[in-house]
C-alpha positions in Angstrom: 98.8 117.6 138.8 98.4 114.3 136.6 98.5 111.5 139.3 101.6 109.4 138.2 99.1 106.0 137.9 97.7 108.0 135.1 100.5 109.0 133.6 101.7 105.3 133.6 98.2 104.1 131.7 99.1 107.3 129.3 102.8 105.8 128.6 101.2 102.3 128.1 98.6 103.0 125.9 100.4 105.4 123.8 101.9 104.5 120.2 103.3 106.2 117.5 100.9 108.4 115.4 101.3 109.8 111.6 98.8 112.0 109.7 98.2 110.5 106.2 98.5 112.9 103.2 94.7 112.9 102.9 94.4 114.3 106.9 92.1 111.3 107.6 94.3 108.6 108.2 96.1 107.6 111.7 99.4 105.0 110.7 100.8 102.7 113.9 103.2 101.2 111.9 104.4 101.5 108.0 106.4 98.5 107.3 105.9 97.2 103.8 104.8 93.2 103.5 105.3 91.7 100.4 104.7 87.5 99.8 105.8 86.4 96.4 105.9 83.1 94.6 107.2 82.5 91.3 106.0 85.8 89.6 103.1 86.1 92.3 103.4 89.1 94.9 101.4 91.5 97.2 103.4 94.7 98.3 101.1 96.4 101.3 102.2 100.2 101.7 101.6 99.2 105.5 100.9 96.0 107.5 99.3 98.0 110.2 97.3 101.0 110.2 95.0 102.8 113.2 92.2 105.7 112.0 89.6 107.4 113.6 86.0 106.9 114.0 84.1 108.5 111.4 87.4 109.4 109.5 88.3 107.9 105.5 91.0 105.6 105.7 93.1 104.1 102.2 94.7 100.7 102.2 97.0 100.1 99.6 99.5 97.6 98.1 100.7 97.0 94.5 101.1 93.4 93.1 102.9 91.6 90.2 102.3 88.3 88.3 103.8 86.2 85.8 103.0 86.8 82.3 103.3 83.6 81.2 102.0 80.5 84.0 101.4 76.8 82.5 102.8 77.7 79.4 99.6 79.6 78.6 99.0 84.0 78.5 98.4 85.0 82.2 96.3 88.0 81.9 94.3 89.4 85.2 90.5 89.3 84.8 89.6 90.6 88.3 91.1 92.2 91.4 89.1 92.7 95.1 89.8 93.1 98.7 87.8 90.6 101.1 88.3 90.0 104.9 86.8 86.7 105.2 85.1 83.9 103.3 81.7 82.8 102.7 80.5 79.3 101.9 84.6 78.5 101.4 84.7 81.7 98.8 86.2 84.8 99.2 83.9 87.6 99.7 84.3 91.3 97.6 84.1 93.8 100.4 81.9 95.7 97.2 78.9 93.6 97.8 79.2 93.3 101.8 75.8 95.0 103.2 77.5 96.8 106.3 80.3 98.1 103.5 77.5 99.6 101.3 78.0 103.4 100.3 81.1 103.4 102.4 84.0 101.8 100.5 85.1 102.0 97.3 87.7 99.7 95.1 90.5 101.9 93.2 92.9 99.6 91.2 94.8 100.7 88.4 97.8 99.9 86.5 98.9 97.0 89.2 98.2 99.9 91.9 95.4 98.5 94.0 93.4 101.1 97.3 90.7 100.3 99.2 88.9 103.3 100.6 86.6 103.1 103.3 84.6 106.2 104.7 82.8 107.4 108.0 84.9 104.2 109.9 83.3 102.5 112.8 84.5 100.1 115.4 83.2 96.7 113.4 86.1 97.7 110.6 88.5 96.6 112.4 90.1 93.9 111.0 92.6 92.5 108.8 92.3 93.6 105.0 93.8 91.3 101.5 93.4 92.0 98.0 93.0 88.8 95.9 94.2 88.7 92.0 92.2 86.5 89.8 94.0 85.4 85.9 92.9 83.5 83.1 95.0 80.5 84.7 95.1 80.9 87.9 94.8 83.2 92.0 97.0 84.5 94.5 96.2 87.0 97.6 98.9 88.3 99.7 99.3 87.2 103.6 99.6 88.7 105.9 97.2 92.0 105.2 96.8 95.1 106.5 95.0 95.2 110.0 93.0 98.6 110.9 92.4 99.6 114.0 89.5 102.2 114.3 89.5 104.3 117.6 86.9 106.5 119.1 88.0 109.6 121.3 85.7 109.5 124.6 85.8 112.0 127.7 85.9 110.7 130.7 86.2 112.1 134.3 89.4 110.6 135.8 89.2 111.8 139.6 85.5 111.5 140.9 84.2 114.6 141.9 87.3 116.3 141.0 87.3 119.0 137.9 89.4 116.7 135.9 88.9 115.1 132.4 90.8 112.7 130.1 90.4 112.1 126.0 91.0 108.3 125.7 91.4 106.5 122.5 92.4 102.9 121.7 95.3 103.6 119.8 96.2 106.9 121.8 99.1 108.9 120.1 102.2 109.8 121.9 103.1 113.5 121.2 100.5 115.4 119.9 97.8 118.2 120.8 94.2 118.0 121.3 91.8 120.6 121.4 88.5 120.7 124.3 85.0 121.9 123.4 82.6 123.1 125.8 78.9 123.3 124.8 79.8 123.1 121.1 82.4 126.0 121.7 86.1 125.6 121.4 87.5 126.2 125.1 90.9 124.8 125.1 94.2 123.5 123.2 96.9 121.8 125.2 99.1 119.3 124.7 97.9 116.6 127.6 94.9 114.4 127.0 94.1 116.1 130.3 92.1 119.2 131.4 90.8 121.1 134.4 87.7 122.3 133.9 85.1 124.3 136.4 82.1 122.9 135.3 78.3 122.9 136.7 75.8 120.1 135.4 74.6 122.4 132.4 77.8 121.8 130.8 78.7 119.4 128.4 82.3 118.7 126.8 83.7 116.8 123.7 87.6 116.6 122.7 89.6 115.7 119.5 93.0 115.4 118.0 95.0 118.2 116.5 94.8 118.2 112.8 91.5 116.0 113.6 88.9 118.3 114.6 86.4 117.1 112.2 86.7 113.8 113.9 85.5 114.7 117.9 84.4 113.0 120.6 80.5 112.6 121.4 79.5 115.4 123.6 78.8 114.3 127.5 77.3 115.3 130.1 80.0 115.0 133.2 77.5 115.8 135.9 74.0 113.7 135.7 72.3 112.9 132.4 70.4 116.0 131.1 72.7 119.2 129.8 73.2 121.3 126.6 74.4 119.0 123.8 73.4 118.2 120.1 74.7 114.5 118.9 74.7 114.2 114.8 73.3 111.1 113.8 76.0 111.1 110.7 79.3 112.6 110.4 79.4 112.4 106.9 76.4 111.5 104.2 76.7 111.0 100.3 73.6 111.4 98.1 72.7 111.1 94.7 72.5 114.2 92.6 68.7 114.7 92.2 67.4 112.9 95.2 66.8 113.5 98.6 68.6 113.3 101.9 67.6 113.5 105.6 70.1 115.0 107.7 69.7 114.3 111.5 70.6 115.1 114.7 69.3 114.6 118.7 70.1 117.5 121.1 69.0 118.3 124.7 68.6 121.7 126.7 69.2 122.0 130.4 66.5 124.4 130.3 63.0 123.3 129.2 62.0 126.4 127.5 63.9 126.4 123.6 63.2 129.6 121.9 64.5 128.5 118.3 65.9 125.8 116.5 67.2 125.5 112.8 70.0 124.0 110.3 72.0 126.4 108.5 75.5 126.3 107.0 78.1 127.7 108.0 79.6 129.5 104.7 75.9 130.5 103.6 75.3 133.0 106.9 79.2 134.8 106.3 77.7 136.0 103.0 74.7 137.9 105.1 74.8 141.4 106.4 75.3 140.1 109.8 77.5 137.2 109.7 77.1 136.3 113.5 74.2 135.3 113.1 73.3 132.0 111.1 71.0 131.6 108.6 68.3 128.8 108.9 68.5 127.1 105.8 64.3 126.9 106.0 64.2 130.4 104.5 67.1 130.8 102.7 66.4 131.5 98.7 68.7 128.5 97.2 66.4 126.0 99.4 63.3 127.9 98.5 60.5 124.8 98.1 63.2 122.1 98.6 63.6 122.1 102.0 61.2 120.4 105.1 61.8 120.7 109.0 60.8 117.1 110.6 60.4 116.9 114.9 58.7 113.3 114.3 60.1 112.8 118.4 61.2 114.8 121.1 64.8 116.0 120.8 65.1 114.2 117.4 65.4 117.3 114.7 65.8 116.6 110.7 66.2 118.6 107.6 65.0 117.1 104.5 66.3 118.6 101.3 65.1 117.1 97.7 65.9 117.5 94.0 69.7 117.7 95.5 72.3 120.0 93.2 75.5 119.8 92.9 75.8 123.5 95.0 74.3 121.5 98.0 77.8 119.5 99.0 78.1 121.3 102.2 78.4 121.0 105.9 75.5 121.3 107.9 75.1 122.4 111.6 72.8 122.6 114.0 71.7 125.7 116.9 69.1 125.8 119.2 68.8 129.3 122.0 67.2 129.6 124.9 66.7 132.9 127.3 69.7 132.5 128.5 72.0 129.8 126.7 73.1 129.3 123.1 74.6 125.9 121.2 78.3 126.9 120.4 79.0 126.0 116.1 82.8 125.0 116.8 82.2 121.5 117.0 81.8 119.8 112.8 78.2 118.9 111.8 77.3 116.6 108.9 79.0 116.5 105.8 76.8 116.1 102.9 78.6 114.7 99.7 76.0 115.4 96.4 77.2 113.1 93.8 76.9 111.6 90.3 77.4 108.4 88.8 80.2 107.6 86.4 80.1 104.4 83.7 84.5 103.1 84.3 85.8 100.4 81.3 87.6 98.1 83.2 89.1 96.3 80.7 87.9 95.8 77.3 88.9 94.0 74.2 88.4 95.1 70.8 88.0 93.6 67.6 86.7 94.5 64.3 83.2 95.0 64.6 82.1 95.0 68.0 84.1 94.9 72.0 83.9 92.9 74.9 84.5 94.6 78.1 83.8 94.5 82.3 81.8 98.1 83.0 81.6 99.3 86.8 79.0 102.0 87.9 81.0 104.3 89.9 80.4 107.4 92.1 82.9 109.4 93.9 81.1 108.5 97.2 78.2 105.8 97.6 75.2 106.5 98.4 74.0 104.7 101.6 71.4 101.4 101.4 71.8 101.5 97.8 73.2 97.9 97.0 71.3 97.1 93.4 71.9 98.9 89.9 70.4 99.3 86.7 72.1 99.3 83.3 71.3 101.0 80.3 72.1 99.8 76.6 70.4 102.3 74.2 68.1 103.8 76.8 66.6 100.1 77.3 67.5 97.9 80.7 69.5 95.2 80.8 67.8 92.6 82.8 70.4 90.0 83.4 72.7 92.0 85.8 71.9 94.4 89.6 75.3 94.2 90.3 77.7 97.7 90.5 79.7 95.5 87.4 78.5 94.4 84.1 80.4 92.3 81.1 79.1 92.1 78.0 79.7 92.7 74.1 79.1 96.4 72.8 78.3 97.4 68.8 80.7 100.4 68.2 77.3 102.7 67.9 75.9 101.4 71.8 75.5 104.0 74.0 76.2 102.0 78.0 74.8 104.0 81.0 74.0 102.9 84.9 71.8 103.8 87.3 70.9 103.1 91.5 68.0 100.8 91.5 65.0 103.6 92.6 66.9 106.2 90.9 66.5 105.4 87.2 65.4 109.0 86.6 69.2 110.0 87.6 71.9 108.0 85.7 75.1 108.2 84.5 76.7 110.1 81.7 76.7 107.1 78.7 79.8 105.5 77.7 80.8 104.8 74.2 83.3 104.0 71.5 84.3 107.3 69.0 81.6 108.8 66.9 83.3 109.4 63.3 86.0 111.9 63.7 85.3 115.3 61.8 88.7 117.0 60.2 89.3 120.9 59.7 92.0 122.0 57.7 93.5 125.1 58.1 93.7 127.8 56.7 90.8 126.6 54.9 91.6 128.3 51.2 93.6 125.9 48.8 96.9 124.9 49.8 100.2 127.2 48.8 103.4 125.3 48.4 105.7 125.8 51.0 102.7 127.0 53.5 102.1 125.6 56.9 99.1 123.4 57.2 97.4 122.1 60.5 94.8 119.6 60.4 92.6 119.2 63.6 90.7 116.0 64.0 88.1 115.7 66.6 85.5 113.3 68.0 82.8 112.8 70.4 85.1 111.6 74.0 83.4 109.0 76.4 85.6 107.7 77.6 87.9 110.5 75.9 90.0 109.4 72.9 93.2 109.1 72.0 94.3 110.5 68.0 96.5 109.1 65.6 97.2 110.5 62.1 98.0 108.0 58.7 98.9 108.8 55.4 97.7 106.4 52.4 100.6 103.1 51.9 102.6 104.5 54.9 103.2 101.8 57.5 103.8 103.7 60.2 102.3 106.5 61.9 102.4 110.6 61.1 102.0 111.8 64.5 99.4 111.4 67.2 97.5 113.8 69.2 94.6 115.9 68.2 96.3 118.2 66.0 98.8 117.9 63.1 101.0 120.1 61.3 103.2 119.9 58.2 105.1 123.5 58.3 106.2 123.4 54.7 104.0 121.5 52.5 105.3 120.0 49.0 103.9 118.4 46.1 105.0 115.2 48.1 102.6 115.2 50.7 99.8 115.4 48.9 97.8 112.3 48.9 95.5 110.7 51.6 95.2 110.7 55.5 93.4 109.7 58.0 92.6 110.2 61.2 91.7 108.1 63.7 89.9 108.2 67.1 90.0 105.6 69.9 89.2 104.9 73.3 88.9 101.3 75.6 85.4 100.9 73.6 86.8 101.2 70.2 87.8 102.7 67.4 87.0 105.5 64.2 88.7 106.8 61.6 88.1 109.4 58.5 89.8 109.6 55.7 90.5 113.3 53.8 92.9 114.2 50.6 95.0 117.3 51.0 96.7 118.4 47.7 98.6 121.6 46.4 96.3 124.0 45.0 96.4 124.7 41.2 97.1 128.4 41.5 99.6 127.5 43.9 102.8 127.6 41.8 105.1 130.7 41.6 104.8 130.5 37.5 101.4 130.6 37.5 100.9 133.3 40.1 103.3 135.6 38.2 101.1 134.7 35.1 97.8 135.6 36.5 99.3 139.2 38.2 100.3 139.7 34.3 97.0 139.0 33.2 95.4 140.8 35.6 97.3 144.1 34.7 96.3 143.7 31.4 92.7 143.2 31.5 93.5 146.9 34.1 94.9 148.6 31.0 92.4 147.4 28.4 89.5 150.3 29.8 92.2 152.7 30.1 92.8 152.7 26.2 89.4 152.0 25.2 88.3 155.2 27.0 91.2 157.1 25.0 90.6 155.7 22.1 87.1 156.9 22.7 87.7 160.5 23.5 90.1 161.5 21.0 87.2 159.8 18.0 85.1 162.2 19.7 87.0 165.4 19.3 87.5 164.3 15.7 83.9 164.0 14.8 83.5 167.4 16.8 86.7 169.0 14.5 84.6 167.9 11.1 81.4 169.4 12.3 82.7 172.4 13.1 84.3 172.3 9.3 81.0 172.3 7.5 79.1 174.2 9.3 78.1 177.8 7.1 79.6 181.1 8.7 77.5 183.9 8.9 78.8 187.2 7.5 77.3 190.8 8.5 77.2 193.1 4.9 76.9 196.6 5.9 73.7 198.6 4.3 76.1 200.3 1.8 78.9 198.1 0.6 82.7 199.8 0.9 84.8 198.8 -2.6 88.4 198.8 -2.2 91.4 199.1 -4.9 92.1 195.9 -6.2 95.2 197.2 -6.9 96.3 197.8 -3.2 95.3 194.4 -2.2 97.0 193.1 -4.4 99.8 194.7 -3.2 99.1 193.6 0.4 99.3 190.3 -0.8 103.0 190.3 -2.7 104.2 191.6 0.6 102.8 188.6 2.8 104.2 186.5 0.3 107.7 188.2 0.1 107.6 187.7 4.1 106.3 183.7 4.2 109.3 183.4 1.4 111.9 185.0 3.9 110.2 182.6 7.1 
């Protein structure tokens, strides 16, 4: 039974809680704030918002300005959210040391987020973005405040078996969910629980929908029980380097048989997916791992040349005779990423582009707060800053690196390389066939296509691939293509025209001919035969007969034969 004090402090304290679409973020109240004046205007999504420790909240507003101010172009040159001012300027939250490889700046077609990871207490305060034109800045007033919360166990009734999960901004109706000894014990719907518990025993509570956000483990009976404490919730490294991955535990038994990272997802693909794998002799860490004890209770794993196939949670388990550490409660997140080179804005003009660069990561790595930039593969000296200006040839290659990481940077930005054009189907063009042309070029940033055709004002189509389904005598001529991106532009020029044995006149003329040039052996070969059984026929002609004579000649009547020979001509006469 919940005393009724308690349950008075519970109704008190309590406020109303919404999950963000990201499951990080904890909102107290969503009431837009906009300030405006004459053109100039902050929208924040929400004036107040509450998150929890170690969670990733996002801020965001939108804001509008006038086009025109002091009868001049108003264009923005810069956007950035500050909390306070230094020396009577605003500060960029970007360059604020305890901000470093936490937050990040999003802003993008007037849309404006400030993301902040692995909150603590010290962010709470009251968030502004400030716009900076040509002519003039605004910021918007009042802000957002953030309030970040941290869940804590505490026992409410002395010696008693209760226990309460207390947060500053504690949430009305919702569930939370009790851990004991790293194990997952309990769900209920009360910040209150009724444990039997002895002094080895420790306990740690979260949110609903929050696990991955707990309490810290405590001991409810003395100082010394079964409890590991992660020294980071969530880490992000560069791909390439190294990271240390920490975490302080304590047995209520002196004598600790093993001890090891492992991850989670890496043990269910063993034989025996009960039992965890430590990550020292597993084959995808082979010669990249080390296991530091530098103190007592203090346990790292050091991991180098970092892949991209190393973004993982990590736990921790230690076993003794008789107890084991539960694998319920998170570990530490480990984020590997890479650097990215984002155009900002740029401006183009004939022959070379001015333009704002940022060096940009998915996460920031932690301490890193100086950068190197690249033009050609040589360092530009005059800037350490995550944001460089500067005018760019359309053949400069622009990359960025962390200061003490050169041998890791970013992929290189760049305006088009010049665009290369296929036609197909590559043979010569038939009248009244479909042609596509295809025009490509090398895209960082990516680019954008549009298609000309010689002393036409306006375009033929855009996109990377054109097609004329029924091509005539009249589109023959010349077209080009051309390639662009923020950093510039490309273009190549090509002449597509209908093919000389392309006309239906012609063909029929050339399947004629053909047929012809068909017959022509045909008649030579008869020509040839029947000359040869001529010349055989006159051979034969003059060639002498023999005649056999018998040994004593035979002499007939003449008069008979002649006789024989009236008849045979009597007989032809008749025929």
């Amino acid at each position: 039974m919940v005393p009724p004090s308690l349950l008075s402090e519970r109704r008190g304290a309590a406020m109303s809680l919404t999950a963000a679409a990201s499951g990080l973020v904890v909102f107290l109240l969503s009431v837009s704030a906009v300030q405006g004046q004459r053109g100039w205007g902050v929208n924040y999504t929400s004036t107040k918002i509450c998150a929890v420790k170690g969670s990733t909240v996002e801020i965001r507003c939108s804001y509008t300005y006038p086009s025109t101010w002091k009868g001049r172009v108003n264009t923005v040159q810069k956007t950035f959210w500050f909390t306070k001012k230094k020396d009577g300027e605003f500060v960029d939250l970007t360059t604020v040391s305890k901000y470093a490889g936490r937050v990040e700046d999003l802003c993008e077609n007037n849309i404006c987020t400030l993301r902040i990871r692995n909150l603590t207490e010290s962010d709470s305060v009251e968030y502004h973005l400030r716009i900076i034109t040509n002519q003039d800045a605004h910021w918007g007033f009042p802000g957002t405040t953030l309030s970040v919360t941290d869940l804590q166990v505490e026992n409410r009734s002395g010696l008693s078996t209760l226990l309460q999960c207390l947060s500053r901004c504690s949430p009305g109706q919702t569930s939370y969910i009790w851990f004991k000894n790293g194990q997952e014990v309990k769900e209920d719907t009360s910040s209150y629980a009724d444990f039997r518990y002895d002094s080895a025993d420790s306990y740690s509570c979260a949110l609903k929908g929050y696990e991955d956000f707990p309490s810290p483990s405590v001991c409810v009976r003395g100082q010394t029980c079964n409890r590991v404490i992660y020294t980071e919730r969530s880490i992000c490294a560069l791909k390439g380097s190294s990271v240390d991955i920490s975490c302080t535990y304590s047995s209520f038994e002196d004598d600790v048989k093993s001890k090891f990272w492992f991850r989670p997802e890496r043990s269910h693909q063993r034989q025996n997916p009960s039992q965890p794998e430590d990550l020292s002799e597993d084959s995808q860490y082979a010669g990249r791992v080390q296991i530091l004890e530098t103190e007592r209770g203090r346990f790292t794993l050091r991991t180098s040349d970092l892949r991209d196939s190393d973004s993982a949670q990590y736990l921790f388990k230690f076993k003794t005779p008789s107890f084991e550490w539960g694998s319920d409660l998170p570990g530490t997140t480990l984020t590997v990423t890479a650097l990215q080179v984002q155009v900002i804005r740029a401006k183009v003009y004939n022959y070379s582009t001015e333009a704002e660069l940022k060096c940009h990561s998915s996460c920031s790595p932690a301490g890193s707060l100086n950068y190197v930039w690249f033009k050609n593969g040589e360092k530009i000296t005059s800037t350490n800053t995550s944001s460089y200006e500067g005018w760019f040839q359309p053949r400069d290659n622009i990359s960025c690196a962390l200061k003490g990481h050169e041998d890791f940077p970013s992929p290189a930005v760049y305006a088009p390389k010049l665009p290369s054009v296929s036609v197909s189907p590559s043979a010569e063009i038939e009248e009244g066939s479909s042609v596509t042309l295809t025009c490509s070029s090398d895209a960082n940033p990516a680019a954008s296509y549009t298609w000309y055709k010689e002393d036409e004002d306006s375009p033929k189509a855009s996109g990377q691939i054109f097609t004329i389904t029924d091509f005539r005598a009249e589109h023959s001529g010349s077209y080009s293509c051309g390639a662009q991106n923020k950093l510039g532009r490309s273009n190549s020029t090509f002449h597509l025209s209908v093919g000389t044995g392309s006309s239906p006149m012609i063909v029929n003329i050339i399947r004629t001919t053909l047929g012809v040039l068909m017959l022509v052996p045909v008649f030579l070969l008869s020509l040839w035969t029947r000359k040869k059984k001529a010349l055989r026929s006159t051979t034969e002609a003059h060639e002498p007969e023999e005649i056999e004579l018998d040994s004593i000649p035979e002499y007939q009547n003449d008069s008979h034969t002649a006789a024989q020979r009236e008849d045979r001509e009597e007989q032809e006469d008749l025929v």
